[in-house]
C-alpha positions as CSV (number, residue, x, y, z in Angstrom):
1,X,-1.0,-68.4,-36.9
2,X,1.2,-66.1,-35.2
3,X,-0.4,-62.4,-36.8
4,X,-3.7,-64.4,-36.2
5,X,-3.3,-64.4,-32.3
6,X,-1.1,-61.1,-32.0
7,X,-4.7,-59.9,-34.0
8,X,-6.8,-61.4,-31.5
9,X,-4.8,-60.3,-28.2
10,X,-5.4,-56.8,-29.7
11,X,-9.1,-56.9,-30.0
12,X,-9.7,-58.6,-27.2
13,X,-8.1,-55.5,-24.8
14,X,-10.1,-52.9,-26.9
15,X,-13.4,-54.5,-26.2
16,X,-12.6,-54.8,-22.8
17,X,-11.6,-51.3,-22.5
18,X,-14.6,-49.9,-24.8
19,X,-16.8,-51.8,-22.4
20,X,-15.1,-50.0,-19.2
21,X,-15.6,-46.6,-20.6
22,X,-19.4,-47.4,-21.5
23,X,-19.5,-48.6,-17.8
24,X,-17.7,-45.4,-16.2
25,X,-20.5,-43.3,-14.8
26,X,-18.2,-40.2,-15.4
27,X,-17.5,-41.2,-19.4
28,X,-16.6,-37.7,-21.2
29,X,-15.8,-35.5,-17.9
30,X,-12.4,-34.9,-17.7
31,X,-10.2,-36.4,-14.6
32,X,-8.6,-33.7,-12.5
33,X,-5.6,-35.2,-10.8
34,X,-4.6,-32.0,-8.8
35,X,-5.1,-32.4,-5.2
36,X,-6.4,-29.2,-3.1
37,X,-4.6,-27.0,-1.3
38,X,-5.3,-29.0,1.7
39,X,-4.7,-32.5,0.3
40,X,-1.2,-31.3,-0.4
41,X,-0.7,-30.6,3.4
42,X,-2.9,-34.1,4.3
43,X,-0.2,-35.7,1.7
44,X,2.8,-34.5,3.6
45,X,4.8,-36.2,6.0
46,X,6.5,-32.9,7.3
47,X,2.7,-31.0,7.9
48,X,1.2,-33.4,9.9
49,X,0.5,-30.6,13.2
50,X,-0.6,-28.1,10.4
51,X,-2.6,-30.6,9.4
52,X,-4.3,-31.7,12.8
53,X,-4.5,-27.9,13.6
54,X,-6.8,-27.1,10.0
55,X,-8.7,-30.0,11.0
56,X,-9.3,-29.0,14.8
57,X,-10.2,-25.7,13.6
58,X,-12.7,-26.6,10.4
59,X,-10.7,-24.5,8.4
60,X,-9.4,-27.7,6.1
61,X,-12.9,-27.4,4.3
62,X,-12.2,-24.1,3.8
63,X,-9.6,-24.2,2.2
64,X,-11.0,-27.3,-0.1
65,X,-13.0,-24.2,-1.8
66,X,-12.2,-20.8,-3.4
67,X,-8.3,-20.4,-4.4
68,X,-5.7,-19.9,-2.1
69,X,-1.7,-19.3,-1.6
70,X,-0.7,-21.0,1.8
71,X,2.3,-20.1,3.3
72,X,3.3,-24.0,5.1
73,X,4.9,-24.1,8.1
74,X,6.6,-27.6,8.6
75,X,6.8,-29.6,11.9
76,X,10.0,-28.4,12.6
77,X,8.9,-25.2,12.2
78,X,6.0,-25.8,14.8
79,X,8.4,-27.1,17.6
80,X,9.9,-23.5,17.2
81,X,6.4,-22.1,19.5
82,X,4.0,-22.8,21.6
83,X,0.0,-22.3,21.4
84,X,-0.8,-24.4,24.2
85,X,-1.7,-21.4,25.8
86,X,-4.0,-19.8,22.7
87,X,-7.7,-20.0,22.9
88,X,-9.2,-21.7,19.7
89,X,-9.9,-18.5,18.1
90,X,-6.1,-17.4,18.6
91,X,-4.7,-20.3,16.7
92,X,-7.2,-20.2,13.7
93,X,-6.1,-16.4,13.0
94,X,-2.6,-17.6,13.2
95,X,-3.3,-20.3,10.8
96,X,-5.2,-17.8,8.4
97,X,-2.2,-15.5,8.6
98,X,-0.4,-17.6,6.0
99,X,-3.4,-18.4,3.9
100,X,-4.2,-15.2,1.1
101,X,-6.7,-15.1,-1.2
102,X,-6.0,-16.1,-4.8
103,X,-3.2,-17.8,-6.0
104,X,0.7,-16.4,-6.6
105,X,3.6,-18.7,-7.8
106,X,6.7,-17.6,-6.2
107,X,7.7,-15.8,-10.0
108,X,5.0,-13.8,-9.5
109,X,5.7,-12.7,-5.5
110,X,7.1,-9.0,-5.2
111,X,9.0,-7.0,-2.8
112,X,5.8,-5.6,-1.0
113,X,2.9,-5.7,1.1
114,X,0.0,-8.6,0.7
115,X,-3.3,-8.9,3.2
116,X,-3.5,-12.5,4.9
117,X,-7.0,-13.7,5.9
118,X,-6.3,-13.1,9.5
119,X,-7.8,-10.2,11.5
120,X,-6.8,-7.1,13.6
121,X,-9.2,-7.4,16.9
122,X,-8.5,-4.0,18.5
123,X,-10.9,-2.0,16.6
124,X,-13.6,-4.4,16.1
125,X,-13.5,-4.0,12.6
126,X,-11.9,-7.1,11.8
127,X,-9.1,-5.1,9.2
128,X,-7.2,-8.3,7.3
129,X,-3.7,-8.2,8.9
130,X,-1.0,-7.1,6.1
131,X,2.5,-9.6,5.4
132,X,5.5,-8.0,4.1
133,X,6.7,-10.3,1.5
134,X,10.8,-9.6,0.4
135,X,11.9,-11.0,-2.5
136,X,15.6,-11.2,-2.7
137,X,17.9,-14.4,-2.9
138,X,15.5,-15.8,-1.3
139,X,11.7,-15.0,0.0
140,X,11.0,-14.0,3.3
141,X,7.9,-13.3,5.0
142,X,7.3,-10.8,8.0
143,X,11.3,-11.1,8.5
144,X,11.2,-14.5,9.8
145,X,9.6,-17.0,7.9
146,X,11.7,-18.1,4.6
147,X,9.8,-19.8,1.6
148,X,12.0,-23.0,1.4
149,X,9.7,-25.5,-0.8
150,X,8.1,-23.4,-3.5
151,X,5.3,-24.2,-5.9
152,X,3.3,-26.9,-4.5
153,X,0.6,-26.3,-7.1
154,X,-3.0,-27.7,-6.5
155,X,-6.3,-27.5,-7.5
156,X,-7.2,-24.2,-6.0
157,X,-4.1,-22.5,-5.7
158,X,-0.5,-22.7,-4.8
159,X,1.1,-24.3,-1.3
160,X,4.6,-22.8,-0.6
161,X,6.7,-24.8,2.5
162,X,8.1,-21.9,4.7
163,X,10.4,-22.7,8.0
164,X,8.9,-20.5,10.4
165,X,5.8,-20.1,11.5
166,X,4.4,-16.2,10.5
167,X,2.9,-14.9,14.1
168,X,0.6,-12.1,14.2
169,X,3.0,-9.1,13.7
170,X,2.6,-6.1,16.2
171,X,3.6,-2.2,14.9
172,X,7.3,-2.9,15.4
173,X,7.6,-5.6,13.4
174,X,6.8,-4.1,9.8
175,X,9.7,-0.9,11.3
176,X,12.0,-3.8,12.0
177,X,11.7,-5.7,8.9
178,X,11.0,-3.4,6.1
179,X,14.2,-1.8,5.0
180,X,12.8,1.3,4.2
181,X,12.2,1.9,7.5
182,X,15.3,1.7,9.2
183,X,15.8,5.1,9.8
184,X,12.6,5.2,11.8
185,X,13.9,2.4,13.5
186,X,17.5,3.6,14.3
187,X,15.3,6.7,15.8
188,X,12.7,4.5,17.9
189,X,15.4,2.8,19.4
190,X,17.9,5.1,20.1
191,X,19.4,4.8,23.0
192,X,18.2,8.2,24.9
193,X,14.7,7.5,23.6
194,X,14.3,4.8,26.8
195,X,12.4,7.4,28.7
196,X,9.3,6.6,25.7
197,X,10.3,3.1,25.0
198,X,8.7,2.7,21.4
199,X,9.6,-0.7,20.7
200,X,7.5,-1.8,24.4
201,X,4.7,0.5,23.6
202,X,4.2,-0.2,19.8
203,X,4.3,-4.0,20.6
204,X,1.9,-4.1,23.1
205,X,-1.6,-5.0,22.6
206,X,-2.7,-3.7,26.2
207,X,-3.9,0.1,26.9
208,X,-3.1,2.5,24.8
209,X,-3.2,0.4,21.8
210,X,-4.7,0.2,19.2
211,X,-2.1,2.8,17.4
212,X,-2.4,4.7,14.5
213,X,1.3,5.4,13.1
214,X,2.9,8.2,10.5
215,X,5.6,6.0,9.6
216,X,8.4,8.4,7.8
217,X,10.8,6.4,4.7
218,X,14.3,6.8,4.9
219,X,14.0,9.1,2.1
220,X,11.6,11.6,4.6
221,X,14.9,10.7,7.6
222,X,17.7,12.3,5.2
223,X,14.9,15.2,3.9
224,X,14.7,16.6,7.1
225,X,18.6,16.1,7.8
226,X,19.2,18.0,4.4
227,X,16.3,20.9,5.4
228,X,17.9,21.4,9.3
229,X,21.2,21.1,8.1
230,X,22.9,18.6,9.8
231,X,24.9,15.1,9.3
232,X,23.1,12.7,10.7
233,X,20.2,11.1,13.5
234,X,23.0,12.3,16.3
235,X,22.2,15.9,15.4
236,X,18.6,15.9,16.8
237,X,18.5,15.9,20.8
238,X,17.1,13.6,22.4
239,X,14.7,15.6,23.9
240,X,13.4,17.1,20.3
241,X,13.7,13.5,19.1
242,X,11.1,12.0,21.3
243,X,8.8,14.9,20.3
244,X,9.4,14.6,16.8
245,X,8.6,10.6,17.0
246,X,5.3,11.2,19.4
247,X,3.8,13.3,16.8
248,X,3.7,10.6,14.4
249,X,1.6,8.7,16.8
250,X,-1.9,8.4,17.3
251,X,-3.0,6.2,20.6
252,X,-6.5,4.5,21.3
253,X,-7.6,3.8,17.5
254,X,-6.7,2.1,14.6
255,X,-7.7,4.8,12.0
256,X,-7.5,3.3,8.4
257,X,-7.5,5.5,5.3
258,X,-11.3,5.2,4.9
259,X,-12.2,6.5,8.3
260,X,-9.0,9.1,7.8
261,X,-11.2,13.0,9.0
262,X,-9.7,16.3,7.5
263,X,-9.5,18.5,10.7
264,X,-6.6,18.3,13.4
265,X,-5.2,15.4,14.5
266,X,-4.3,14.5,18.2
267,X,-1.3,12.3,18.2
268,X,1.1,11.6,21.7
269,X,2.8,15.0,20.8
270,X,1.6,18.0,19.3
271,X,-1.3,18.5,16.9
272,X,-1.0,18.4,13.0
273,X,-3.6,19.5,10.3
274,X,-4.9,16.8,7.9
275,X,-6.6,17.5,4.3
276,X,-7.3,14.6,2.8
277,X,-4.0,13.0,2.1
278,X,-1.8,16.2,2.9
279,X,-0.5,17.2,6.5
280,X,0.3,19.8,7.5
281,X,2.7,20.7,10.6
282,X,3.2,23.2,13.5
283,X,6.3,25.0,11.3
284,X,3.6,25.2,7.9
285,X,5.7,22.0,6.0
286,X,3.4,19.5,3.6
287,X,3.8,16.3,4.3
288,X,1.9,13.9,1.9
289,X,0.8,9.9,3.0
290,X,2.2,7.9,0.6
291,X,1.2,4.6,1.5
292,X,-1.8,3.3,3.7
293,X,-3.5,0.8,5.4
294,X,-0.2,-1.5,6.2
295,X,-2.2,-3.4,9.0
296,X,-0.5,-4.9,12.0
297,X,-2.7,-6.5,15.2
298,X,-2.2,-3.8,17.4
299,X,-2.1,-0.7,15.2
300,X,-2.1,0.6,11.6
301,X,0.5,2.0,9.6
302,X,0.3,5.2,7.0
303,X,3.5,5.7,5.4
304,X,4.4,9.5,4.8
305,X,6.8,11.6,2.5
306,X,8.6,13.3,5.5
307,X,9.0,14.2,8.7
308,X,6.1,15.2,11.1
309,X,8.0,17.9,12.8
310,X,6.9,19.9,16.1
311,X,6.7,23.6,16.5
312,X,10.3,24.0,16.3
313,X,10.2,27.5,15.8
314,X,10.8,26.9,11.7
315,X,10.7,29.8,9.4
316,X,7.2,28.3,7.1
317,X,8.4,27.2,3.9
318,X,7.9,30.1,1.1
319,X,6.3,29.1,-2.1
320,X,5.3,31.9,-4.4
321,X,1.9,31.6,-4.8
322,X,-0.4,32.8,-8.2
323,X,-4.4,32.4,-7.8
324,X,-6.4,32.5,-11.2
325,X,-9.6,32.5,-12.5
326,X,-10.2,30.3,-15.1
327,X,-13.6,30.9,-17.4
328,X,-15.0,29.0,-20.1
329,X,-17.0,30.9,-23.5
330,X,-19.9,28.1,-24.0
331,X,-17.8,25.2,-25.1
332,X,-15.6,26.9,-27.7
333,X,-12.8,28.1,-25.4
334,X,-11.3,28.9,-21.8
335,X,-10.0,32.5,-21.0
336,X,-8.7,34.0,-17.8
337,X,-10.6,36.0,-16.0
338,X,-8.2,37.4,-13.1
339,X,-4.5,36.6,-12.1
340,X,-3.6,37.9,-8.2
341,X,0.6,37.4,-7.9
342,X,3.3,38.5,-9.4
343,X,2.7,36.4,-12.5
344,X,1.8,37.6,-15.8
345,X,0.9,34.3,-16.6
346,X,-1.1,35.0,-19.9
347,X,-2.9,38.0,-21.4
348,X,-6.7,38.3,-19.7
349,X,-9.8,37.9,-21.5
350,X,-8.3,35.9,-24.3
351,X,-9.8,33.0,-25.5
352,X,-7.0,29.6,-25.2
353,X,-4.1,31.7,-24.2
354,X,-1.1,30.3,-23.9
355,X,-0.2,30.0,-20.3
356,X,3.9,31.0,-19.3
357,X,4.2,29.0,-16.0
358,X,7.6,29.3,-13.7
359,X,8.7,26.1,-11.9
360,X,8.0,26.0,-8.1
361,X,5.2,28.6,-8.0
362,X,2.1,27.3,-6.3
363,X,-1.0,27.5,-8.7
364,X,-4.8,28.3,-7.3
365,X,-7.2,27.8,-10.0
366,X,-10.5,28.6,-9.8
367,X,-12.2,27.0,-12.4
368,X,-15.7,28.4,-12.8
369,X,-17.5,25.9,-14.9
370,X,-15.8,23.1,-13.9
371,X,-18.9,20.5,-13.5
372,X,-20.0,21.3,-17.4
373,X,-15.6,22.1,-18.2
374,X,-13.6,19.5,-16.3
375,X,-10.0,21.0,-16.3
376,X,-6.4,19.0,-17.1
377,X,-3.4,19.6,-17.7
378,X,-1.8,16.8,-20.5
379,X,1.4,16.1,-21.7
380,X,2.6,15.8,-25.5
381,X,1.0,12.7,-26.0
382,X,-2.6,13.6,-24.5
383,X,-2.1,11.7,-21.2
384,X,-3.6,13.3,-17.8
385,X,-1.4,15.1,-15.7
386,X,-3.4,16.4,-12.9
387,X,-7.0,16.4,-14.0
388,X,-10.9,17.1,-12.2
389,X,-11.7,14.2,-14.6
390,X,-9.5,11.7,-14.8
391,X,-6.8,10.1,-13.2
392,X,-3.5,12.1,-13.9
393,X,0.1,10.6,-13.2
394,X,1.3,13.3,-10.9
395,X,-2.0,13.4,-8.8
396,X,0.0,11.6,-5.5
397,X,3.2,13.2,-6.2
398,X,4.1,14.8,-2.6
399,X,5.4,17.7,-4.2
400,X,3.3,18.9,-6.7
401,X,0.4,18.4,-3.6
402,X,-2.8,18.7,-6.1
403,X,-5.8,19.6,-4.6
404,X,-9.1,19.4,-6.7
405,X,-12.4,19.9,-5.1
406,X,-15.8,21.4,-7.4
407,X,-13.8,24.5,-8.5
408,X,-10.8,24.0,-7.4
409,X,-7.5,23.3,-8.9
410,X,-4.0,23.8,-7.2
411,X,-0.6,22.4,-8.1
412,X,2.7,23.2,-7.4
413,X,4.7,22.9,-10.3
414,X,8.0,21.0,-9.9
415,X,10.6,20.5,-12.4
416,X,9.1,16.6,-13.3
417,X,5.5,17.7,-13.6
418,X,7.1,21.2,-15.9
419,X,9.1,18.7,-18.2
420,X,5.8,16.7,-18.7
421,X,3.3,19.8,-19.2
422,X,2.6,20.6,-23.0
423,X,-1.4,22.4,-22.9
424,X,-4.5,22.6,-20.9
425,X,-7.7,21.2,-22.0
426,X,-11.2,20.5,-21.5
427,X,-11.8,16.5,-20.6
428,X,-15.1,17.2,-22.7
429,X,-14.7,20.1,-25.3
430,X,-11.7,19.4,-27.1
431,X,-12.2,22.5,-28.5
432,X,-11.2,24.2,-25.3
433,X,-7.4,23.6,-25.0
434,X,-4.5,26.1,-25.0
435,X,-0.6,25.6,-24.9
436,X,1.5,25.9,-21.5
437,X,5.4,27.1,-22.3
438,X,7.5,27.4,-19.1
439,X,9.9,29.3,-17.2
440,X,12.3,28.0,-15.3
């Protein structure tokens, strides 16, 4: 009797569960339990102004679509400002600076720069506003806000709880906060650089802003300290200083890397050339941007491999320079044509010489059939070096300062790029390749 009822207890719940599941209107689509970004904010009792403030502003449906890592300021963290005095507009781009697109655990978060969905309005062209994420013991945004609940993960990406709320950061902020900037910043605020004060005028949002800023590493600082032979910052007068520091400066636009022009440049100070990535100063010293596009609300910032200097009256940097003409014979072979220097880099005429190249000579090829021959140079495993083709590993190196344009192909070779070199080839005609030895 006992089995018997156990039997029919049994049998009785599956029918009544069979006969749910013919009832469920969703039978055989799977249940998704993982609320949306914004549900995990609606959910929390520690978000409820960022959650009134979304609402206010529309942007809670937003953010109920496409995938998302929000950056969550808590209550507390809200009492900490006040936006009484923002127009609606104002407060929505401060909410969509800690919202960016796609989604990124905190494993996955690097020491670097990310874009936010919030705008630049000085330039009218509406540039997404850059965040300087640090990761270290902990993860800090824009230098202020710390990451405090990580990993809040919903439907459509990730919610992190941060303790501060991220404000729109101005030019001075990414100097103050990115360590690789604190020479730059020891220099901007120096205490007989008051006369220009740089951390009022690359704050401000009023006239002459938008800026346009050359921002040298520290790397670029201790360069230029090693090249005029001195100690340290003290050994620059103030004076020269403030010169030095203008020309990095560009007032009245926010130039990003797109609308970059080769020609001469008008900054605050004196004039530099600009080709393509490479400038060049008043003393004749390269100076390659490293690093663009790091987008503040007042101003943009272009990170460069060393000091802008002023004429300062420098003797110009001598390179020994070699210019060659580099032919091709159909698509069975380059020769060279002509050498002008003091280089007997290979024999003339010769059909896949082998090159002899000496570190820290400047190289000027003209390569004559270069749309039909693309030129590269190729280490021992066949990877690009510098190449009119593809996209060679020392093609940004500041000191090697390739230049490739229709026929033109000009390197500096360094001792990195002369360890790596093994032959020149055609991208092409395999055919066409000859070894490069070296001389140091």
């Amino acid at each position: 009797m006992k089995n018997y009822f156990t039997t029919f207890i049994l049998l009785t719940l599956f029918t009544v569960n069979l006969t749910g599941c013919y009832n469920d209107d969703n039978a055989g689509e799977p249940i998704n339990n993982e609320p949306t970004t914004f549900e995990i904010i609606q959910e929390s009792t520690e978000h409820t102004i960022l959650e009134q403030l979304l609402t206010d502003t529309g942007l809670d449906a937003a953010l109920n679509s496409g995938t998302f890592t929000i950056f969550a300021p808590t209550d507390e963290a809200f009492g900490n400002i006040d936006t009484s005095g923002l127009t609606d507009a104002e407060v929505e781009n401060i909410l969509l600076n800690h919202v960016v697109e796609s989604a990124a655990e905190s494993s996955n978060l690097q020491t670097s720069y990310l874009n936010t969905l919030a705008t630049e309005t000085g330039s009218g062209a509406e540039n997404n506003l850059s965040l300087y994420v640090n990761v270290g013991a902990s993860i800090t945004l824009n230098g202020n806000a710390t990451v405090t609940g990580p990993d809040n993960f919903a439907s459509n990406g990730v919610v992190h709880v941060v303790d501060q709320v991220i404000t729109l950061p101005d030019v001075t902020t990414f100097a103050t906060v990115d360590p690789s900037f604190e020479t730059l910043l020891q220099a901007l605020t120096r205490d007989d650089q008051q006369e220009q004060n740089y951390v009022e005028l690359l704050s401000s949002s009023e006239d002459p802003a938008p800026f346009t800023v050359f921002a040298p590493t520290n790397d670029a600082f201790a360069s230029l300290l090693s090249e005029l032979d001195i100690e340290d910052l003290a050994g620059i007068d103030g004076e020269t200083l403030t010169s030095v520091l203008n020309t990095h400066v560009i007032a009245g636009a926010n130039i990003t890397s797109s609308d970059l022009e080769d020609g001469t440049v008008e900054t605050i100070g004196e004039t530099f050339e600009l080709n393509g990535t490479t400038i060049t100063d008043q003393n004749g010293r390269t100076i390659q941007i490293e690093v663009t596009d790091v987008q503040a609300s007042n101003g943009v910032i272009h990170v460069v491999s060393s000091v802008i200097l002023p004429d300062l009256g420098l003797d110009p940097p001598t390179t020994n320079t070699v210019a060659m003409t580099v032919e091709n014979d159909a698509a069975s072979a380059y020769f060279v044509s002509e050498i002008n220097g003091n280089e007997e880099v290979t024999a003339l005429n010769e059909n896949n010489s082998t090159w002899s190249l000496t570190v820290g000579t400047r190289y000027t090829l003209t390569v004559t059939g270069a749309n039909a021959h693309p030129f590269e140079l190729r280490n021992t495993s066949g990877d690009a070096l510098l190449s009119q083709s593809n996209e060679g590993s020392f093609e940004n190196d500041g000191d090697v300062n390739f230049v490739t344009d229709g026929q033109q192909f000009d390197f500096t070779l360094t001792s990195e790029l002369a360890n790596e070199i093994a032959d020149y080839v055609c991208t092409v005609h395999g055919a066409m390749r000859g070894d490069v030895t070296i001389n140091e």
